[in-house]
KEKERO-855760 format. One record per residue (C-alpha): residue number from 1; residue in one letter; x negated, y negated, z. Coordinates in steps of 0.25 Angstrom, whole numbers. Layout:
% residues N
{pt NUM,"a",{X,Y,Z}}
...
% end
This chain:
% residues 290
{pt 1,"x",{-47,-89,54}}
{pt 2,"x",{-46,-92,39}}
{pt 3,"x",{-32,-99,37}}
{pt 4,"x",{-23,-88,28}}
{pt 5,"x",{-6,-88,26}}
{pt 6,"x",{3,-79,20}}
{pt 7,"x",{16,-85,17}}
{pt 8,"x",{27,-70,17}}
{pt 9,"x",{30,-68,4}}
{pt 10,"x",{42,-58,-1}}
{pt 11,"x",{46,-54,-15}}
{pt 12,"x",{62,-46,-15}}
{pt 13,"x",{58,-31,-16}}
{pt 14,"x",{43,-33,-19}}
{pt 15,"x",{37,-37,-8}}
{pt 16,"x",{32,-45,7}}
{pt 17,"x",{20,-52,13}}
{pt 18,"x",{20,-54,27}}
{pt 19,"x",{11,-63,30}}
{pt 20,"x",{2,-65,43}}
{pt 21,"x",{8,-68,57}}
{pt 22,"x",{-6,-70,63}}
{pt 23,"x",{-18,-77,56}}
{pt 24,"x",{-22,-72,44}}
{pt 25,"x",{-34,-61,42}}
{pt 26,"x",{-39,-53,29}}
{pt 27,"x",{-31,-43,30}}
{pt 28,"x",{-18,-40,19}}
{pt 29,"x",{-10,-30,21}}
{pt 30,"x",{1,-22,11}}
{pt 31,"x",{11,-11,11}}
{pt 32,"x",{13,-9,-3}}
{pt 33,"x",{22,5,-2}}
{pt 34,"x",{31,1,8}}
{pt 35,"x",{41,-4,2}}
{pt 36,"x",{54,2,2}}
{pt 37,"x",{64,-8,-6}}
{pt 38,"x",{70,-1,-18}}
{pt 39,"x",{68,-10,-31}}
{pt 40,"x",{81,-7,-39}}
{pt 41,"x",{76,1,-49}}
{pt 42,"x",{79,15,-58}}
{pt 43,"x",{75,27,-52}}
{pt 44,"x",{79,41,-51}}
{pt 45,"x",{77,45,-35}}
{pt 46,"x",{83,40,-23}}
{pt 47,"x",{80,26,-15}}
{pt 48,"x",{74,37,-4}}
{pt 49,"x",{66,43,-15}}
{pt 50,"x",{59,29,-20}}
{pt 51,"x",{54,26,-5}}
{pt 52,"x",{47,39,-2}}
{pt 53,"x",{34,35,-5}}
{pt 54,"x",{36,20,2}}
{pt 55,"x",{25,17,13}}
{pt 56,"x",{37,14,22}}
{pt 57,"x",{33,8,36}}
{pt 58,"x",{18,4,32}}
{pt 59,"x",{23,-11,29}}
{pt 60,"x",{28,-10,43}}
{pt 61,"x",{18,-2,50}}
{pt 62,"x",{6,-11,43}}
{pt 63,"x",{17,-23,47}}
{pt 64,"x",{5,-29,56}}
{pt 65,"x",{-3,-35,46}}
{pt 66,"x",{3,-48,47}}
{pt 67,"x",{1,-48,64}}
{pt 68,"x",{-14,-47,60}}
{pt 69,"x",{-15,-59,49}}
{pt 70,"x",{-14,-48,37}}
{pt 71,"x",{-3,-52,26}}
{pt 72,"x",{6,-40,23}}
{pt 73,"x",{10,-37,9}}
{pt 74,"x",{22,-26,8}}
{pt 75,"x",{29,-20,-5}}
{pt 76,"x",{44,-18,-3}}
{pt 77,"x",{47,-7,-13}}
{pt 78,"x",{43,7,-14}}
{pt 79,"x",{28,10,-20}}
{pt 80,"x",{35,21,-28}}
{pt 81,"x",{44,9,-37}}
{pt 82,"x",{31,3,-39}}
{pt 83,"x",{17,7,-33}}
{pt 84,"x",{10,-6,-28}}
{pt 85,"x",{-3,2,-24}}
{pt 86,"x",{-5,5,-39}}
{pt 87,"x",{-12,-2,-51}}
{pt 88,"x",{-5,-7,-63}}
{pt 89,"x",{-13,3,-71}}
{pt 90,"x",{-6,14,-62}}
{pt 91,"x",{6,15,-72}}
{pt 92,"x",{12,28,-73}}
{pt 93,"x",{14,29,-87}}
{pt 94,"x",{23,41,-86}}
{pt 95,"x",{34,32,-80}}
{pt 96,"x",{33,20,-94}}
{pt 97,"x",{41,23,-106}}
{pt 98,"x",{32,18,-117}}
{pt 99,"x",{19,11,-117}}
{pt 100,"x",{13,3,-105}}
{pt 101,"x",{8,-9,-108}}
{pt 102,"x",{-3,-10,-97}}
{pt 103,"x",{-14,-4,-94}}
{pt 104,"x",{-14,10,-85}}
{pt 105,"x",{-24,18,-79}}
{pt 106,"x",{-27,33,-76}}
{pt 107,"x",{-18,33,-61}}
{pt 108,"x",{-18,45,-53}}
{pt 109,"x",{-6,37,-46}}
{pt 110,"x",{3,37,-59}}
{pt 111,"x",{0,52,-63}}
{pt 112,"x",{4,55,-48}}
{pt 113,"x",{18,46,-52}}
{pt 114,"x",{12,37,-43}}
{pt 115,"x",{8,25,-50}}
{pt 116,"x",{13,12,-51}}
{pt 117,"x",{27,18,-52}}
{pt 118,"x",{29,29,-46}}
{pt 119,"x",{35,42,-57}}
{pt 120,"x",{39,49,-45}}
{pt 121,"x",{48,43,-31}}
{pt 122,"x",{41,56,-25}}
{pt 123,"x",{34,69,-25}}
{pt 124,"x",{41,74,-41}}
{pt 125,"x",{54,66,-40}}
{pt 126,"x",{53,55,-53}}
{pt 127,"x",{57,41,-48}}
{pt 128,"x",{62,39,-62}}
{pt 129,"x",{72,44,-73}}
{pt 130,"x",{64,37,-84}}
{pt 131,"x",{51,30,-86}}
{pt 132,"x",{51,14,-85}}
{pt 133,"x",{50,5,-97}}
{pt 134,"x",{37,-5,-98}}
{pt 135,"x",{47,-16,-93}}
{pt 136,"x",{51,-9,-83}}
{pt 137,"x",{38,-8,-75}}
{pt 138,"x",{32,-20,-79}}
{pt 139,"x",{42,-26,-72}}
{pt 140,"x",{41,-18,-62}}
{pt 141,"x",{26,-20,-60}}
{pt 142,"x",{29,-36,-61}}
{pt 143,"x",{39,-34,-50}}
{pt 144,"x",{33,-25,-40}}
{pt 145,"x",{17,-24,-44}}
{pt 146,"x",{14,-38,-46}}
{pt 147,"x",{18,-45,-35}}
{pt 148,"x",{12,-37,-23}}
{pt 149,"x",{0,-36,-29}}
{pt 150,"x",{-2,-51,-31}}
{pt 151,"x",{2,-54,-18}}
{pt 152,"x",{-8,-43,-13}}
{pt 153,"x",{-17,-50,-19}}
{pt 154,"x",{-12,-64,-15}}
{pt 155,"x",{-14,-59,-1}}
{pt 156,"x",{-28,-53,-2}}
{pt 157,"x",{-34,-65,-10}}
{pt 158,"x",{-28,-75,-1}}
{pt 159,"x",{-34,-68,10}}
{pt 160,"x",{-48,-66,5}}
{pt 161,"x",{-48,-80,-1}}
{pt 162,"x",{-45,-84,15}}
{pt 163,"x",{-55,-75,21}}
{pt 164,"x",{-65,-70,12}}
{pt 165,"x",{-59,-56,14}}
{pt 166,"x",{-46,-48,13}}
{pt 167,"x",{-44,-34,19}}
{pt 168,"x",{-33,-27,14}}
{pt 169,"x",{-24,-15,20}}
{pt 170,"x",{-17,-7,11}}
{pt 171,"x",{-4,-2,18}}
{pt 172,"x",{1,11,14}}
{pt 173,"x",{6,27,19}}
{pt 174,"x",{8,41,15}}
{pt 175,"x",{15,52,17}}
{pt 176,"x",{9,62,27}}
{pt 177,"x",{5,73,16}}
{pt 178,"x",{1,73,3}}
{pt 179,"x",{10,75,-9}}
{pt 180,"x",{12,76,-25}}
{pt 181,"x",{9,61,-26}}
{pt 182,"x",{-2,58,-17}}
{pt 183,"x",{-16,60,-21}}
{pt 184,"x",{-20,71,-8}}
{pt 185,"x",{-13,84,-10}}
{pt 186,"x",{-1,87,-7}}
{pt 187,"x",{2,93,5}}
{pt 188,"x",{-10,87,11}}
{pt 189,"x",{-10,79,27}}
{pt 190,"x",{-13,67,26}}
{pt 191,"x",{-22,58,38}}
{pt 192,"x",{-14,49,45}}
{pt 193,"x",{-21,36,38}}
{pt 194,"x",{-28,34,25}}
{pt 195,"x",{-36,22,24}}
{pt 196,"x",{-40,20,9}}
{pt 197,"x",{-51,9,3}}
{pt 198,"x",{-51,16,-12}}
{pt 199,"x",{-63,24,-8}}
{pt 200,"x",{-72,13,-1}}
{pt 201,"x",{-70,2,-11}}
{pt 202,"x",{-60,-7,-9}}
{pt 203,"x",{-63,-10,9}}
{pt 204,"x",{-75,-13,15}}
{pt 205,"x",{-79,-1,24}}
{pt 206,"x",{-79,-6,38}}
{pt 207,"x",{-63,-10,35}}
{pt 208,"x",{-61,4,32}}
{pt 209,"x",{-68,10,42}}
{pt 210,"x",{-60,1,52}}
{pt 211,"x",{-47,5,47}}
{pt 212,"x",{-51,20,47}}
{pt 213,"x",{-57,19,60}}
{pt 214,"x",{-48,11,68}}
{pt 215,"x",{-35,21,62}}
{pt 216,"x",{-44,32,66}}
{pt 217,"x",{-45,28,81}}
{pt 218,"x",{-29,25,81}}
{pt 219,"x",{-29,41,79}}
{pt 220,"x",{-27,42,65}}
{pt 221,"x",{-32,52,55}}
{pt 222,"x",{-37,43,43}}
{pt 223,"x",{-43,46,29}}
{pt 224,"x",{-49,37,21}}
{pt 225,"x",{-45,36,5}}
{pt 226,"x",{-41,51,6}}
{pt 227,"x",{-29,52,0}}
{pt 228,"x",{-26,37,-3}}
{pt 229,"x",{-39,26,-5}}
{pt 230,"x",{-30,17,-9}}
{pt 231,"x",{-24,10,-21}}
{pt 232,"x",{-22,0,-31}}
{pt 233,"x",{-19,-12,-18}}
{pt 234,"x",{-32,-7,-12}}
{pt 235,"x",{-41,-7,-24}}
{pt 236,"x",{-35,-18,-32}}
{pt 237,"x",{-36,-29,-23}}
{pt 238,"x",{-50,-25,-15}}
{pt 239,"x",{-65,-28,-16}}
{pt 240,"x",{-72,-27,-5}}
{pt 241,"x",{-85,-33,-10}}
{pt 242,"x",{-76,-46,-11}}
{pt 243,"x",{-72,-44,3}}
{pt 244,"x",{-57,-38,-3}}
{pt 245,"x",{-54,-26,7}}
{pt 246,"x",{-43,-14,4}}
{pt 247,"x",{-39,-3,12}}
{pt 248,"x",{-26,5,10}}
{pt 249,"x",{-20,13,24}}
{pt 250,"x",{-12,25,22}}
{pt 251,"x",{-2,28,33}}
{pt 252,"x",{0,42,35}}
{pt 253,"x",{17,42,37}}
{pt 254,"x",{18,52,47}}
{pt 255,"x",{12,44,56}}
{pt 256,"x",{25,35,57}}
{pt 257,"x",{35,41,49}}
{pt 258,"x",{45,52,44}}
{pt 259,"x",{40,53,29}}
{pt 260,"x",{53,59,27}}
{pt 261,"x",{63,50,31}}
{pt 262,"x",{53,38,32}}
{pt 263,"x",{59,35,46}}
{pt 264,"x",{46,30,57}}
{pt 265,"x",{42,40,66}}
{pt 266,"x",{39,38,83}}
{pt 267,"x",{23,35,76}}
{pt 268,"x",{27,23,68}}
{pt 269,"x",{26,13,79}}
{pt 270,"x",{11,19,82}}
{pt 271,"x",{7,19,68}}
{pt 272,"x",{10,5,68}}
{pt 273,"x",{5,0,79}}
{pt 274,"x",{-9,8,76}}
{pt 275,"x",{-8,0,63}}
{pt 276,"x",{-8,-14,69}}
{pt 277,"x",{-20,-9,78}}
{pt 278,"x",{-28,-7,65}}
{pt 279,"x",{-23,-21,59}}
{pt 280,"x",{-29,-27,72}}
{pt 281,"x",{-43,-21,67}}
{pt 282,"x",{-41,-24,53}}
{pt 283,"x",{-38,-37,58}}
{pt 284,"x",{-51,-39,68}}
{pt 285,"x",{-59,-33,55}}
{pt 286,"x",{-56,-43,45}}
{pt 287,"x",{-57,-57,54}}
{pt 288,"x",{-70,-52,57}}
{pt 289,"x",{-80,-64,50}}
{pt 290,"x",{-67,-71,44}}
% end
């Protein structure tokens, strides 16, 4: 078994690794929307209001990783604050006074108000009173952006540096119907998992099918790319042809929670236990010729 350590890393309000408890395998693991400390920053809607759309539980319930050998990289603040899962191009110019001094792109996440900072906490209600100056959210970007994203890349290039390979799982969940800022329909019923590799191009198949196929026999409905085929930590960071794997898992929250007062449900124990089953097979998967 190739030699790999993770020292645990923390960064006040930003961030954690958890690093391996068993011997290492090339696997990397992140929550990057569960985070539920509030930064102390302006806003005009209730702490309540800023958590809503936090993954809350799935750093817990995708809490196996390290028991496999798999590093795993969580976010502590709220992905409405600052949206790790988007680019830097992903600004919502809506939300700058004045110019922005770096380069954008046409997001369908920002003209939703869900780019890198979200314009909305939730459904119409605004998050802000005024727009942020250039300052403002460079530091914020600085503060928040940067340092997950190099250490998910410090993680996934260490990994594939020691094994020739890296797979990595994406940790996410959503609410149980569609609404105004999903990409599905409003209104619409949502499967109970959705496994997303950005349309087939950022996973070797087989991974995929594993992942899919193995859920599917734990008795869950699963859709693949439909709503969510993953982001910016899924196609960033991936290249399969380099053996550079990425998938993002989508939790559907009923299955564990009450979306309305975020407390677990009598499921939460199953869901996570069904979870450590499928990071036993990832596991067997990726130590196969390593």
């Amino acid at each position: 078994m190739t030699e790999l350590t993770f020292a645990p890393v923390e960064i006040d309000g930003v961030l954690k690794i958890i690093p391996p408890t068993a011997p290492a395998v090339p696997l990397v693991f992140d929550s990057p929307h569960s985070g539920l400390t509030l930064p102390d920053f302006e806003r005009t809607v209730s702490d309540e209001l800023v958590r809503v759309a936090s993954d809350t539980y799935v750093d817990d319930l995708f809490g196996f990783a390290p028991s496999i050998g798999a590093p795993l990289l969580i976010a502590h603040f709220p992905r409405s604050f600052l949206d790790l899962n988007r680019s830097l191009k992903d600004v919502d110019l809506q939300m700058v006074e004045g110019e922005w001094p770096h380069p954008t792109r046409d997001s369908a996440s920002a003209r939703r108000g869900m780019g890198l900072t979200w314009r909305y906490a939730w459904g119409d209600t605004p998050m802000y009173g005024r727009k942020f100056t250039v300052k403002e959210l460079e530091e914020r970007i600085d503060t928040y952006w940067r340092p997950y994203h190099r250490e998910m890349v410090r993680l996934l290039d260490e990994t594939h540096a020691a094994f020739g390979k890296v797979y990595h799982v994406n940790c996410h969940s959503m609410p149980a119907i569609g609404h105004v800022l999903s990409p599905d329909p409003a209104g619409t019923v949502r499967k109970d998992i959705v496994v997303g590799d950005y349309e087939g191009v950022s996973s070797e198949p087989d991974f995929v099918r594993l992942v899919v196929e193995t859920l599917q026999g734990l008795g869950y409905s699963v859709s693949l790319n439909v709503p969510f085929k993953g982001a910016e930590l899924v196609s960033a960071y991936s290249a399969p042809a380099r053996n550079r794997h990425s998938i993002q898992i989508e939790l559907n929250r009923r299955l564990y929670m009450n979306e309305e007062t975020r407390e677990k449900s009598e499921g939460y124990d199953e869901v996570k236990a069904n979870l450590a089953k499928l990071g036993a097979v990832m596991r067997d998967y990726v130590i196969r010729g390593t």
